[in-house]
C-alpha positions as MATLAB code, in Angstrom:
seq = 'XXXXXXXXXXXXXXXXXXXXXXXXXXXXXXXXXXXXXXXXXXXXXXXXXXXXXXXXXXXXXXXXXXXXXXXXXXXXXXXXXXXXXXXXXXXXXXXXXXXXXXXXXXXXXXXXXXXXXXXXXXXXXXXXXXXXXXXXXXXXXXXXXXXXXXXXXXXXXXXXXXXXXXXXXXXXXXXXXXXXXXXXXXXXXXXXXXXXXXXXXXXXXXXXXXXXXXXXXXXXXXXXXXXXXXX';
ca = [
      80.000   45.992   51.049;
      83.342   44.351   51.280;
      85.520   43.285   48.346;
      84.551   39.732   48.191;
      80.840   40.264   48.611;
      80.827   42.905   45.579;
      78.428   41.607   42.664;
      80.123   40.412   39.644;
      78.643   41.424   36.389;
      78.150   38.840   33.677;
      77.365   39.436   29.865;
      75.778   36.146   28.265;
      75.900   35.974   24.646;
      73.891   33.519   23.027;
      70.537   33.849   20.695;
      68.250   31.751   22.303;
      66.041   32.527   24.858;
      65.660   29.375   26.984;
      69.479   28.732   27.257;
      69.055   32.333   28.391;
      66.529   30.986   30.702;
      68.354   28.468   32.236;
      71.936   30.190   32.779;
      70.580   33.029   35.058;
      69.067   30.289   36.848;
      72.080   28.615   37.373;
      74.021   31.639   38.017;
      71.496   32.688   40.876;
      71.905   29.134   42.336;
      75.692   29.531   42.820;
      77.193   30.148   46.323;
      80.123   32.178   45.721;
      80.347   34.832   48.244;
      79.152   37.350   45.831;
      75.925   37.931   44.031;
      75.833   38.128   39.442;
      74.280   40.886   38.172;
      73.267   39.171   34.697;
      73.304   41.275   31.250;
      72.008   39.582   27.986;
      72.733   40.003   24.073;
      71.558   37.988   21.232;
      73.716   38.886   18.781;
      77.374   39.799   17.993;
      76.084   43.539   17.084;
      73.857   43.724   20.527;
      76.912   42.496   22.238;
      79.864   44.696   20.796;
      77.631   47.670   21.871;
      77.133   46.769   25.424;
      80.656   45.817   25.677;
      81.685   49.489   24.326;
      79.607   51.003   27.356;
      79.629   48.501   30.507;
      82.456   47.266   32.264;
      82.176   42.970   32.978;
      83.566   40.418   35.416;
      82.545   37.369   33.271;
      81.236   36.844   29.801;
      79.943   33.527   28.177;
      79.667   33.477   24.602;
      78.127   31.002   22.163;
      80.245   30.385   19.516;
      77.429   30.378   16.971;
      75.179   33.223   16.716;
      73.746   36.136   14.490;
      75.268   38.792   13.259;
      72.660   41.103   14.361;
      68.956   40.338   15.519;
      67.720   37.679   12.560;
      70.856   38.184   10.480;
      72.749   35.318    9.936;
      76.384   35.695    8.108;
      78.026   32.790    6.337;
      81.039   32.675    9.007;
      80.298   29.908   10.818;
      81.863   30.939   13.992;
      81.114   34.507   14.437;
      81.750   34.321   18.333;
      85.514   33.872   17.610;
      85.206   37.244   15.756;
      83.558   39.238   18.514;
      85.826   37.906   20.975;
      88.623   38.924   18.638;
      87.028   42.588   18.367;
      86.682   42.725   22.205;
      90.189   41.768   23.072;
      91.103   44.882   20.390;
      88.778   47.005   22.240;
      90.147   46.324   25.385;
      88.197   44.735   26.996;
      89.911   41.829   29.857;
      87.428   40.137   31.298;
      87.427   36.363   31.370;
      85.332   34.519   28.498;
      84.020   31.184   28.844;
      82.691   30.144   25.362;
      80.409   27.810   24.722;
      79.073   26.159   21.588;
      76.738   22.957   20.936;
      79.557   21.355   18.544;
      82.314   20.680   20.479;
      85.742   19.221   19.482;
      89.522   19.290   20.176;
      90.039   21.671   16.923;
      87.094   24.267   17.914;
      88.583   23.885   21.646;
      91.911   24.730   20.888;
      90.747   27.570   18.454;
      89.007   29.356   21.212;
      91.810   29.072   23.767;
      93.980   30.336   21.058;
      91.512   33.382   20.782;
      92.185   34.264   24.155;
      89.251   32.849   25.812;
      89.606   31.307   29.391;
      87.623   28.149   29.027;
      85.489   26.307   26.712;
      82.427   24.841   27.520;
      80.232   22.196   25.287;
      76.062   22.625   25.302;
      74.607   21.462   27.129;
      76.659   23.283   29.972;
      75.266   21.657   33.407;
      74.534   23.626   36.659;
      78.010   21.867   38.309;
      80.236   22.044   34.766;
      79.335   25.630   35.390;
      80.134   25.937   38.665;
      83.437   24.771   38.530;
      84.262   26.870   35.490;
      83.367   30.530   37.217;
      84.988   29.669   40.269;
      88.167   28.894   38.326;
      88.113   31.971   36.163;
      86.385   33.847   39.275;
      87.982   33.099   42.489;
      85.500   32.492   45.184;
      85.343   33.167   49.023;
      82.936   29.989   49.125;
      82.280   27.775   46.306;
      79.073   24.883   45.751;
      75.415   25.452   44.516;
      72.512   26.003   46.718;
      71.081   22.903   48.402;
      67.839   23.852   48.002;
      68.482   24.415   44.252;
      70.012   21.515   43.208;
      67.957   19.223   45.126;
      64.766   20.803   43.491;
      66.130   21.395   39.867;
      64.361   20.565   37.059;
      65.874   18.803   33.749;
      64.260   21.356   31.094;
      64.797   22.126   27.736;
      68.071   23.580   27.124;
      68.037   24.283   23.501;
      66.200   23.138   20.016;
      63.871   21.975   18.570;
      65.756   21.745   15.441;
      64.803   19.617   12.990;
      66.556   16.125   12.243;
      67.349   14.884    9.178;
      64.134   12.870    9.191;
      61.145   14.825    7.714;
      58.842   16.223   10.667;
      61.435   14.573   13.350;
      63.102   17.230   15.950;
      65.775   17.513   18.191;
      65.535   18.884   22.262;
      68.738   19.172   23.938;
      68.257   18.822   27.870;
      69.839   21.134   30.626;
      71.403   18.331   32.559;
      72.270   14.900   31.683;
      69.338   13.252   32.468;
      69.731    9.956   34.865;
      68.218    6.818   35.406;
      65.546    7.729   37.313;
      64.630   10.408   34.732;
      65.220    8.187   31.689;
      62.831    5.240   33.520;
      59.917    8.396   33.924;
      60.591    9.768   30.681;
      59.605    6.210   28.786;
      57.083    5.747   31.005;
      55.819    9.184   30.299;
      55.916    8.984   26.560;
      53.361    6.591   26.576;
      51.009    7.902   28.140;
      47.763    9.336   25.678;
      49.330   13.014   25.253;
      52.512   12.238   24.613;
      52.120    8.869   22.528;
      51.652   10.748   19.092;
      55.076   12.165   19.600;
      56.741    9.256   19.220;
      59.429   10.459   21.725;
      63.071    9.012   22.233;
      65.804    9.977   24.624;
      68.737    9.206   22.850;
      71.217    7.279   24.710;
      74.965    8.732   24.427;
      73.250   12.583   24.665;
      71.285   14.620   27.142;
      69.025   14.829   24.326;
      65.745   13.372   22.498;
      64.127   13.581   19.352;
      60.401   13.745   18.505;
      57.779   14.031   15.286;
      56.299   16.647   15.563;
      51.818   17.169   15.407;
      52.190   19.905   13.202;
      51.783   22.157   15.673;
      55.053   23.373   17.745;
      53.593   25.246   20.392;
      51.467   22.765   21.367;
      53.914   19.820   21.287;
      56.431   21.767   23.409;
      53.407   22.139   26.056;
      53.274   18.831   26.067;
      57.211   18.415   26.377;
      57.468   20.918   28.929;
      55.000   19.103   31.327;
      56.057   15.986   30.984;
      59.884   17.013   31.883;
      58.723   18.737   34.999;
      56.727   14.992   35.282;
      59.979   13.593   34.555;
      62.126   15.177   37.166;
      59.945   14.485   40.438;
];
């Protein structure tokens, strides 16, 4: 196998699953000239310890996430500390973080930590794309045809709950257009989905509903008609 071709190993930090989910889906869509090996962690703790044994070409870390698995500290921003740590522990790998809050200060904060690019949630499959080939030089560059004509706006990350009792927020994996948005209201109606009460909202690749009571079932619901959605 020749240089270019080698596989590039990527550690993704962040502590929930279906953003998990949906970036080694992305990463397996890319065209780069190489293939990703992926490696997960979902927490600072899980990913200090990989990091101490396993050499990486790429890592993306969420800003915001647990100490340890279900152990939440009261630093806010506890990805700025373990890229601090890494840096200390040698490790030189480029780090693209990413966190669901974004702004000039918390951009500038992580560039001053050493990272190589920052990235706001929800990161899209061509935001993406254009970030790893910048940190990752490529001997091609794009997303597979097949992949992005046939991708799927999913759930990226939520629900969390709203500041309205019973009322939660989805964030979506791509910015939905208005083909999508014309489906999704036309979808809502429909006798499943009506009790939901759902609404995309309209400067976000996002949309709240109320919830039945019963979360699993509403995000069965949710899930189908997004797939429903994106045909």
């Amino acid at each position: 196998m020749t240089k270019a071709s080698a596989t590039k190993r990527v550690l993704i930090v962040d502590d929930e699953p279906i953003v998990l989910t949906v970036l080694r889906d992305f990463f397996a869509s890319f065209r780069h000239g190489h293939a990703y090996e992926i490696a997960t962690a979902e927490s600072a703790a899980e990913a200090f310890e990989i990091l101490r044994r396993e050499p990486f070409d790429l890592i993306l870390l969420d800003v915001v996430i647990p100490a340890a698995a279900g152990r939440w500290l009261s630093e806010a921003n506890l990805g700025f500390g373990l890229l601090a740590r890494c840096r200390a522990l040698g490790v030189t790998a480029p780090v693209l973080v990413t966190t669901g809050g974004g702004s000039a200060t918390k951009e500038a904060e992580a560039l001053n930590a050493g990272a190589a690019g920052f990235l706001c949630k929800p990161v899209s499959l061509r935001e993406l794309d254009h970030a790893v080939t910048r940190v990752l030089p490529a001997t091609s560059g794009g997303v597979s045809p097949s992949f992005a004509s046939s991708v799927s706006v999913r759930r990226y990350s939520g629900p969390t709950p709203t500041s309205k009792a019973g009322e939660y927020r989805i964030w979506l994996s791509d910015p939905p257009s208005a083909d999508f948005r014309r489906s999704f209201h036309r979808l809502a109606q429909a006798k499943e989905a009506r009790p939901l009460r759902l609404s995309l909202e309209k400067n976000a690749p996002a949309f709240t509903f109320m919830s039945s009571g019963d979360l699993k079932t509403d995000l069965q619901v949710i899930d189908l008609l997004l797939k429903e959605a994106s045909r």
